[in-house]
N, C-alpha and C positions, 0 to 999 in steps of 0.2 A: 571536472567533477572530482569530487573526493569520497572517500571510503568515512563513516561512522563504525566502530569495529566492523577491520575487514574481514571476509570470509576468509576459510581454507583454501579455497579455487575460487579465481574470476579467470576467467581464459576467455578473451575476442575471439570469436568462428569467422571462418572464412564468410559467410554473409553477412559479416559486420553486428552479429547478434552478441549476447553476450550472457555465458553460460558461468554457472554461479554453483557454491555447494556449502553448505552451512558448517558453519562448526557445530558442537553438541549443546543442549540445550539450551538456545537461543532464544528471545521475546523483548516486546516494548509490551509493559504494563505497567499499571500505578494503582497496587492496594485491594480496591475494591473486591468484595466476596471471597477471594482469594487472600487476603493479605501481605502480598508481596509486590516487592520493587524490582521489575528489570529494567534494564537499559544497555541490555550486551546484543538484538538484533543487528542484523547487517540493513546498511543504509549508504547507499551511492549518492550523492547529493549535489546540489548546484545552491548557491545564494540567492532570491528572489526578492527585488523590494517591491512592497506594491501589489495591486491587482495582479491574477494573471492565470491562464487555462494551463495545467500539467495532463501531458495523456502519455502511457504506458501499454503498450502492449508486450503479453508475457503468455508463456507455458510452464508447466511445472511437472514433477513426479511426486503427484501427492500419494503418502501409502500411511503416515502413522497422525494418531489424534497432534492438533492442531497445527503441520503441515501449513507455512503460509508464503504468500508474494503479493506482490501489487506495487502501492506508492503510498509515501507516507510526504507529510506536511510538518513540520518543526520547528519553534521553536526553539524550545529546551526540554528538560528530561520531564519536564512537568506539563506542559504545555505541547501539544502535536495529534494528529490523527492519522492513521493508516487503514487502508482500504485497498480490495481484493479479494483474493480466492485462499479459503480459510479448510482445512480439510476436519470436519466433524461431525460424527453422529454418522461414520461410515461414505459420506458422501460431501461434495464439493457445497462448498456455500459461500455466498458474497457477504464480506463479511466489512464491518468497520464500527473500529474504538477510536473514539474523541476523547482525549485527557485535558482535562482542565483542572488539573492539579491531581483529579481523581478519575480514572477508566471507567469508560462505560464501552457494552458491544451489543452492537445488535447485529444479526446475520437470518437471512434466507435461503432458502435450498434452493438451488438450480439442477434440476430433475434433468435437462437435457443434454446429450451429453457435447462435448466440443472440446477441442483443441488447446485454440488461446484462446484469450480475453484483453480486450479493450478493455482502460480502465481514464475518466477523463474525471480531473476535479478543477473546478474555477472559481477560484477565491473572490468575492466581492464585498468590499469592507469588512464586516462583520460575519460574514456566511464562507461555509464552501459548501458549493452544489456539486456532490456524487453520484458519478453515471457508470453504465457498464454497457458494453457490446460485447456478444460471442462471435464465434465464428456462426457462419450465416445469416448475422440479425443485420438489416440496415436502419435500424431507427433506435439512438440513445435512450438507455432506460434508466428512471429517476431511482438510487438508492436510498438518497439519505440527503435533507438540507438541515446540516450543523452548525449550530454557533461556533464562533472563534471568535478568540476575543480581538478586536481590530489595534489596540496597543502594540502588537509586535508588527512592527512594519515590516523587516527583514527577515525571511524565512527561507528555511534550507528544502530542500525540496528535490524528491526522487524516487527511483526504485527501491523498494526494503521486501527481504522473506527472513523468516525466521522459521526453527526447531523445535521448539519448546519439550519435547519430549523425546531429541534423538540428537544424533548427528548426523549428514550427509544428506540430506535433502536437495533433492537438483532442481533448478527452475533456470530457464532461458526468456532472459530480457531481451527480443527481437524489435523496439523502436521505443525513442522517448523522446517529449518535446518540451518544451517549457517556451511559453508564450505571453502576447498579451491577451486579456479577459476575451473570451469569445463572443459574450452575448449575456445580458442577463435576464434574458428569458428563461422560462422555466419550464414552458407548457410548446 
C-alpha cells in the first residue's frame, strides 16, 4: 500500500493496527455549494482492477466540525467516493461523497453510541454498494447504492480521514481487506 499525501503520524501498534494523525486542514472535495477544490486528504491505497468487496474497520477521536475516516474508492481527483464517520452538527454521522467530476454528500446521524465501525463497499460494474456495521450490530446496513462510472477499470482503494478545519485528528485503522465482489445481493 501507498500513502496519497501522507499524514504527520502513521505508527503500526503492537496489535498490528494502524494509528494515523492528520495534518491541518485536510479534505477530498470538488466545488459544489462550497466552491472549492481539495485533494490534500490522507489516503493509504492498494491498485484494484475490476469487481471487488473493500471492508475497513476503524476508530477515531472525533472532537471538531467535519472530523473524518473510513475508505475512499479513486480514481482520480475528479472521479472517487469516500465513506464513513463524518463528525457534524455535534455528533457522529455516516457519512458519503461521490464525485463525478462534481461532490455531492449525503450523511445520517447514528444516535447510538460505539466504538468502531465497520465499513464494507463492493464495486459491481457500474455501482458501489455502501454498508456499515458498529460495534454490537450483526447484520450490514444499506448506506447508499452510488453510481460509478464503470470506465475506470483500475482503482486505488483504502483507508482516507481527513481535517478540514484543524490539525491532529487521531483515528486507528484496526483491519482492512480488499477482495473479490462478495455478492450482488442487496437485500
Amino acid at each position: 500500500m501507498q500513502w496519497f499525501n501522507p499524514p504527520p503520524l502513521a505508527t503500526e501498534q503492537p496489535d498490528d493496527s494502524l494509528l494515523v494523525r492528520s495534518g491541518e486542514n485536510t479534505d477530498f472535495w470538488q466545488e459544489t455549494y462550497y466552491g472549492f477544490h481539495r485533494d490534500d486528504g490522507h489516503f493509504l491505497h492498494m491498485r484494484r482492477r475490476g469487481d471487488f468487496t473493500a471492508e475497513v474497520c476503524f476508530s477515531a477521536d472525533y472532537q471538531a466540525l467535519y472530523d473524518q475516516a473510513g475508505l475512499m474508492v479513486r480514481a482520480d481527483e475528479t472521479n472517487w467516493m469516500k465513506c464513513g464517520i463524518e463528525y457534524t452538527d455535534g455528533a457522529k454521522h455516516f457519512s458519503v461523497v461521490v464525485t463525478n467530476k462534481r461532490s455531492d454528500w449525503s450523511a445520517f446521524r447514528l444516535d447510538h453510541a460505539f466504538d468502531r465501525i465497520n465499513v464494507r463497499v463492493t464495486r459491481n460494474g457500474d455501482a458501489l454498494f455502501i454498508q456499515y456495521r458498529t460495534d454490537g450490530m450483526t447484520d450490514w446496513r444499506m448506506a447508499r447504492l452510488a453510481w460509478f462510472d464503470p470506465q475506470f477499470d483500475q482503482l486505488d482503494v483504502g483507508p482516507v480521514f481527513c481535517s478540514p478545519q484543524r490539525a491532529g485528528f487521531e483515528a486507528t485503522f484496526h483491519d482492512f481487506s480488499l477482495t473479490d465482489p462478495l455478492s450482488r445481493d442487496i437485500h
